[in-house]
N, C-alpha and C positions, 0 to 999 in steps of 0.2 A: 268576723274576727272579734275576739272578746280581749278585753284589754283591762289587765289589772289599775288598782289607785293611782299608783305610782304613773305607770306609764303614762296615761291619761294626763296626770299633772305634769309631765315631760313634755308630751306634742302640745299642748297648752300654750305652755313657757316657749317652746319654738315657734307658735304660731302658728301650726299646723289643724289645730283644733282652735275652734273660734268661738268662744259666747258669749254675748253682749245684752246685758250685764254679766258677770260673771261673778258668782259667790264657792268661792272653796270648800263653803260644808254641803252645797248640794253634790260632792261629786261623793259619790258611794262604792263598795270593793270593786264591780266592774259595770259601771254607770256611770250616768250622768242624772240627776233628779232635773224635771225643767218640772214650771208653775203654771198653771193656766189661766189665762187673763179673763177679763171681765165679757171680751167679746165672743158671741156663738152663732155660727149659719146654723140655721133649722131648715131642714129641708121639708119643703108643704104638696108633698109627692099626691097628694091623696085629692090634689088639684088637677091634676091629670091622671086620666087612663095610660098615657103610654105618651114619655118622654123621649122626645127625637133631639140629639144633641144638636145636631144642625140648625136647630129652628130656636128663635127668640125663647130665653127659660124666664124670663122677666117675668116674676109670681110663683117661680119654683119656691126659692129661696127666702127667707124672711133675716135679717142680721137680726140681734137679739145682742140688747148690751145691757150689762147687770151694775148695778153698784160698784164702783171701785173697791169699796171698803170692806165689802163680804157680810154686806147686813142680810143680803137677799141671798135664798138657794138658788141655783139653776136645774129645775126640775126636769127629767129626762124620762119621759115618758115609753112603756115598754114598745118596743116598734118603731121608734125615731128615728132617725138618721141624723145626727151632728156632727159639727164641727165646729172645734175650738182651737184658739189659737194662744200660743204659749208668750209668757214674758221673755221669754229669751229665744232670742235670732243663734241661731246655731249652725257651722261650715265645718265641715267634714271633707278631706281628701279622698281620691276616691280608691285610694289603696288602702285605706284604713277599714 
């Protein structure tokens, strides 16, 4: 479902749409802009042949946390696998 400005800024104000923080100029014609924070899982695949999810991954994964202040890039090497995680907490209904 695509949802115009307006409406967006309607389920908002009802409460239906949740973001925390929430700032009004990140919401775009039928969007929501969210920011990506400082923090990133690097996945270090290349530490194993063949990844069984059942079993202990403790060394798959590396956290990776950058400068708050955006002095440092987060370089994303071709082949990588990441994950990052945004400044804002976001709840969506599930009819939306």
């Amino acid at each position: 479902m695509i949802l115009s400005d307006q409406t967006i800024r309607e389920q908002i104000a009802a409460g239906r749409i949740v973001i925390d923080p929430y700032d009004d100029a990140l919401v775009q014609p039928s969007s929501i802009d969210v920011r990506i924070s400082h923090l990133f899982r690097v996945f270090r695949n290349h530490t194993a042949g063949v990844i069984d999810v059942k079993s202990d991954m403790t060394g798959l994964t590396e956290l990776v946390e950058m400068p708050k202040d955006g002095s440092e890039p987060f370089m994303l090497h071709p082949g990588e696998f990441v994950l990052g995680s945004t400044l804002e907490r976001v709840g969506v209904p599930d009819d939306l």
